[in-house]
LUMDO-748849 format. One record per residue: residue number from 1; x, y, z of N, C-alpha, C in turn; residue in one letter. Coordinates in Angstrom, 2 decimals. Layout:
! residues N
n|n.X|n.Y|n.Z|ca.X|ca.Y|ca.Z|c.X|c.Y|c.Z|res
NUM|X|Y|Z|X|Y|Z|X|Y|Z|A;
...
! end
This chain:
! residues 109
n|n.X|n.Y|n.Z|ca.X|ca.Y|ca.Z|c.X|c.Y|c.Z|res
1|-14.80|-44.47|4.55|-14.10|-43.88|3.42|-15.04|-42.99|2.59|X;
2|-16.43|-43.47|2.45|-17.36|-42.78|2.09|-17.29|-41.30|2.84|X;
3|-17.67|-41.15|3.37|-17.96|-39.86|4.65|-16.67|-39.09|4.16|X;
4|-15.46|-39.96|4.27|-14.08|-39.08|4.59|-14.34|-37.83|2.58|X;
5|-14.60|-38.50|1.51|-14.77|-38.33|0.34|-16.17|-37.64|0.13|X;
6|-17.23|-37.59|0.79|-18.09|-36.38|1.16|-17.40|-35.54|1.59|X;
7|-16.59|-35.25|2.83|-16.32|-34.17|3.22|-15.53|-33.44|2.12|X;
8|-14.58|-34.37|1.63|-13.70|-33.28|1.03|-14.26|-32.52|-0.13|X;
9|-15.51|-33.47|-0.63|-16.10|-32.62|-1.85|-17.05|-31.25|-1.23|X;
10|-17.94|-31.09|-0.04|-18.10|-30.30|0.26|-17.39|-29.20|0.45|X;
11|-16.25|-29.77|1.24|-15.13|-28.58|1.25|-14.53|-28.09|0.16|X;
12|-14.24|-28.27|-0.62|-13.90|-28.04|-2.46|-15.34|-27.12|-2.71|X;
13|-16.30|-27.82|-2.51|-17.40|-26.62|-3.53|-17.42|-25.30|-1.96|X;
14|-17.32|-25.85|-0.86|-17.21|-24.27|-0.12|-16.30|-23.37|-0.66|X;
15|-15.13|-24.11|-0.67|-14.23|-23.20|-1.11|-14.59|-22.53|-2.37|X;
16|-14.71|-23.04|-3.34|-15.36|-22.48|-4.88|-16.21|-21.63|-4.30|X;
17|-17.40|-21.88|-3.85|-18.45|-20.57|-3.55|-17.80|-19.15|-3.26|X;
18|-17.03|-19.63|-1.97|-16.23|-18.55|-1.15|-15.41|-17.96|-2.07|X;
19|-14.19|-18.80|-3.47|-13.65|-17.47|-4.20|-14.80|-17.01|-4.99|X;
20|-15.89|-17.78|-5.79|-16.36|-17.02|-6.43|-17.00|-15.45|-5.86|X;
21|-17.74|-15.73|-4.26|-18.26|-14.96|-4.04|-17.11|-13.89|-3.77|X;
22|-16.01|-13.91|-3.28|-15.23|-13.20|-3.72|-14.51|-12.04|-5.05|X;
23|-14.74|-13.05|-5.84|-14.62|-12.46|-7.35|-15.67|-11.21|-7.61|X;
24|-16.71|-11.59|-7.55|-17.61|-11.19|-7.83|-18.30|-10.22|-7.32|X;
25|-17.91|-8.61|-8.25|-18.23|-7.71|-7.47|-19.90|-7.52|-7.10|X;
26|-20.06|-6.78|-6.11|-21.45|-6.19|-6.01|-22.67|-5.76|-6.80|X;
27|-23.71|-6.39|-6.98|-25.08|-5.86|-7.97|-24.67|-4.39|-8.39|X;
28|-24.67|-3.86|-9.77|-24.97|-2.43|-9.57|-25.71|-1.48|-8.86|X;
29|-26.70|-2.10|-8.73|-27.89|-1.12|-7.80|-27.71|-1.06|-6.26|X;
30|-26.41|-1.52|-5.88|-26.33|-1.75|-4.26|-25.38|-0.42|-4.11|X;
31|-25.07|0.36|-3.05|-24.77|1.38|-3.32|-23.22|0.94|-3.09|X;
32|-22.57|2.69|-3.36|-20.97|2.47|-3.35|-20.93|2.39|-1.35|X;
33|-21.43|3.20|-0.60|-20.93|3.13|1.26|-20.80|1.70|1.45|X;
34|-21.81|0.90|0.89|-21.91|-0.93|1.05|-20.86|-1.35|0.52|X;
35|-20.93|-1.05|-0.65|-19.49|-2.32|-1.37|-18.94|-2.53|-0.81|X;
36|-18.04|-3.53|-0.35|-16.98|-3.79|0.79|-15.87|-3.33|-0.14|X;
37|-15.92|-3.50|-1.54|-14.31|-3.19|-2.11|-14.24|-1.83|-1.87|X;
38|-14.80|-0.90|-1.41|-15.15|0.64|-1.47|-14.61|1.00|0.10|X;
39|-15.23|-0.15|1.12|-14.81|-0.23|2.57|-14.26|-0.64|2.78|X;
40|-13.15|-1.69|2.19|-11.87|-1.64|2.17|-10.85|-0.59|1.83|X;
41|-11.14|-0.45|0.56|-9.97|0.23|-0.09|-9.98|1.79|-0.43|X;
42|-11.59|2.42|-0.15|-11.63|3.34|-0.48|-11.91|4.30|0.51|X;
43|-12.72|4.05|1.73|-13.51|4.75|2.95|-12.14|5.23|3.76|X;
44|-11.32|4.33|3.70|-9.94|4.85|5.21|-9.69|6.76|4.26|X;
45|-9.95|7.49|3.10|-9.39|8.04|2.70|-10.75|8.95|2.23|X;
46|-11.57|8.41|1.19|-12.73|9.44|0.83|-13.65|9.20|1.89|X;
47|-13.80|8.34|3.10|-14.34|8.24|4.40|-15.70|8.02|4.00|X;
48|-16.35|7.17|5.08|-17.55|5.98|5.14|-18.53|6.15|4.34|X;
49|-18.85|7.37|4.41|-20.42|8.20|3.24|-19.61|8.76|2.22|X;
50|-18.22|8.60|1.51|-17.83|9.14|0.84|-17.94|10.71|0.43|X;
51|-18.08|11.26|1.92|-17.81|13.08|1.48|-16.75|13.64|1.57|X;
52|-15.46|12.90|1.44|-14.45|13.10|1.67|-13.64|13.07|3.17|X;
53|-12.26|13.45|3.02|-11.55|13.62|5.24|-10.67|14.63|4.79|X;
54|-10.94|15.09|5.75|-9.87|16.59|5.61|-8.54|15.85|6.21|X;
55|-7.12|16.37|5.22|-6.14|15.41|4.75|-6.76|14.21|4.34|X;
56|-7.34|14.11|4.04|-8.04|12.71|2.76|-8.32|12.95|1.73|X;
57|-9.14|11.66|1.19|-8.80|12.58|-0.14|-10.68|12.80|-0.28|X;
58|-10.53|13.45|-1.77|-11.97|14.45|-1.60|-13.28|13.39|-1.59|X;
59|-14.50|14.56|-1.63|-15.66|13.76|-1.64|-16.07|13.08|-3.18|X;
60|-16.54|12.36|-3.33|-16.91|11.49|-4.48|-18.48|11.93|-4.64|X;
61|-18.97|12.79|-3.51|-20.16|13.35|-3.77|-20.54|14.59|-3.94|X;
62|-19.88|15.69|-4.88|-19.94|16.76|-5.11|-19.93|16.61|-6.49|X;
63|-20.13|18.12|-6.85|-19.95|18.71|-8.57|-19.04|18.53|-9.06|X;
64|-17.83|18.17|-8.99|-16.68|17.88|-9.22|-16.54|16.36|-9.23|X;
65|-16.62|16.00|-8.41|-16.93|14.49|-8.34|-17.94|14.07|-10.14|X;
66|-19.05|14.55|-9.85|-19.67|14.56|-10.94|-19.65|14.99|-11.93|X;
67|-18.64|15.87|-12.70|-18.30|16.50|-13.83|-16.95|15.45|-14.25|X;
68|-16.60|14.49|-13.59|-14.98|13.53|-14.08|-16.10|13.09|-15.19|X;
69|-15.94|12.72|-16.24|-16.12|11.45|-17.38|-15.69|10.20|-16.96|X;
70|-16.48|9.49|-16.96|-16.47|7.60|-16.85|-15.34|7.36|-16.88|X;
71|-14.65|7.78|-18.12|-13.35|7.03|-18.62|-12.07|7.55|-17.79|X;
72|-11.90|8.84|-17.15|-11.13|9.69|-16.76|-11.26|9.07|-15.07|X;
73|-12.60|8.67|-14.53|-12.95|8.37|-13.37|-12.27|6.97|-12.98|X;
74|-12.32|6.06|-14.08|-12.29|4.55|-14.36|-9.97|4.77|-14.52|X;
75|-9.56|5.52|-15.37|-8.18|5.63|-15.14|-7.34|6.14|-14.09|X;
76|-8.07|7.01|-13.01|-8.03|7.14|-11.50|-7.97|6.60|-10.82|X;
77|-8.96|5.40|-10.97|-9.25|4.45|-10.59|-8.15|3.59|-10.40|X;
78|-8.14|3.36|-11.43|-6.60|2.29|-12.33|-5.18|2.29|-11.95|X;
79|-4.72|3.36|-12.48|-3.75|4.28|-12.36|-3.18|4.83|-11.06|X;
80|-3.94|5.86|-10.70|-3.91|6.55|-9.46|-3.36|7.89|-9.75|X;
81|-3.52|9.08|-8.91|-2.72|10.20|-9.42|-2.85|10.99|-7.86|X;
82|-2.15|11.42|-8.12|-1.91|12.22|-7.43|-0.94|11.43|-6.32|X;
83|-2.03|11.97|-4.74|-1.82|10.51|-3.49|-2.87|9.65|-3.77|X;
84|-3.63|9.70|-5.04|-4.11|8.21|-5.23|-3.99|7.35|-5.60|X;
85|-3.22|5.68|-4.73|-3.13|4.60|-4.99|-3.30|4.51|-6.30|X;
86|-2.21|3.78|-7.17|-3.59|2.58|-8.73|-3.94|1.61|-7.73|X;
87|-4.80|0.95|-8.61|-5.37|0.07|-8.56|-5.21|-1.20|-9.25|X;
88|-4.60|-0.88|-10.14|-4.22|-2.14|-10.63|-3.46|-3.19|-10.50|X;
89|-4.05|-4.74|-10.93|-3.72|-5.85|-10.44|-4.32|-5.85|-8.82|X;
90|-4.82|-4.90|-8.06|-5.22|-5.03|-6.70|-6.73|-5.33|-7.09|X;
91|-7.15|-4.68|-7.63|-8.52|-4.52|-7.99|-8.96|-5.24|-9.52|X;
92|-10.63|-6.26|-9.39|-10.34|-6.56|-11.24|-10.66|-5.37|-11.81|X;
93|-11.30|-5.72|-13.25|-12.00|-4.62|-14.04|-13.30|-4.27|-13.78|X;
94|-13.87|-5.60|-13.24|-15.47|-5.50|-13.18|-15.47|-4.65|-11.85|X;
95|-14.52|-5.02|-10.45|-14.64|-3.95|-9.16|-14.43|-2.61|-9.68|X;
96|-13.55|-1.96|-10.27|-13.27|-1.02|-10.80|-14.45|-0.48|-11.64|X;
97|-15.19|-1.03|-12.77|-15.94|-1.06|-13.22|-17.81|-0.50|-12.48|X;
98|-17.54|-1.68|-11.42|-18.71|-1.32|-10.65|-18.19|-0.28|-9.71|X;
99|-17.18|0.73|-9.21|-17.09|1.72|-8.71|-17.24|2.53|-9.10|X;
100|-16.95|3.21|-10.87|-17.44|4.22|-11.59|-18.73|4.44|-11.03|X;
101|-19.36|3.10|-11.79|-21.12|3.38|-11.54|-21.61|3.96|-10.21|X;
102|-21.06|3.35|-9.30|-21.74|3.22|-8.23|-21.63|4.87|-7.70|X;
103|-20.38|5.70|-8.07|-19.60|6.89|-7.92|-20.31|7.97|-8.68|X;
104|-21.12|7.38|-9.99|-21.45|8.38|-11.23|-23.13|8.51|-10.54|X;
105|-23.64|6.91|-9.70|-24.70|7.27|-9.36|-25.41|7.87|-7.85|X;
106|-24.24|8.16|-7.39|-24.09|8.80|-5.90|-24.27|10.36|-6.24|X;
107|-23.93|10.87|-7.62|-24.38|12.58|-8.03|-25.09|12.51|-8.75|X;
108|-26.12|11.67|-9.36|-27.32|11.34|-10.35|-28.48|11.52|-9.30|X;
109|-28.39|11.40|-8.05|-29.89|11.52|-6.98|-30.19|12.88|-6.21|X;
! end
């Protein structure tokens, strides 16, 4: 009965690890091609290195890309416009959050 009541507590804190590590978006300093929320949801369309797909949508690494404002980038994000998906309720604040950055620092190098 012992053993049977180990297991299940192990399995309870796996599980906890597994959503947290879930939750929990990516370090800032890791880039946006890595993020998986980026290679999920974002690569089938601004494509793997984010320079955009012709019929896709654009590159996230140009002058344009880099002239959006945080806040304007972050309600794109959100929202969606155009043929771009929202995001919301799919995505938290902090994924969203860490995509600006990761987006603002892909035209900062």
């Amino acid at each position: 009965m012992k053993l049977f009541r180990l297991g299940i507590s192990l399995c309870s804190l796996f599980l906890t690890c597994v959503a947290f590590a879930a939750e929990t978006p990516p370090p800032s300093g890791s880039s946006l091609t890595t993020n998986p929320v980026f290679e999920t949801n974002c690569a089938k369309c601004h494509g793997k290195n984010a320079e955009g797909r012709h019929f896709g949508g654009p590159s996230l690494v140009s002058e344009k890309a880099a002239a959006i404002p945080v806040d304007h980038l972050r309600s794109i994000i959100t929202n969606g416009k155009g043929h771009m998906p929202r995001y919301t309720g799919k995505l938290t604040d902090a994924e969203i959050d860490t995509l600006v950055q990761q987006i603002k620092a892909l035209n900062t190098k």
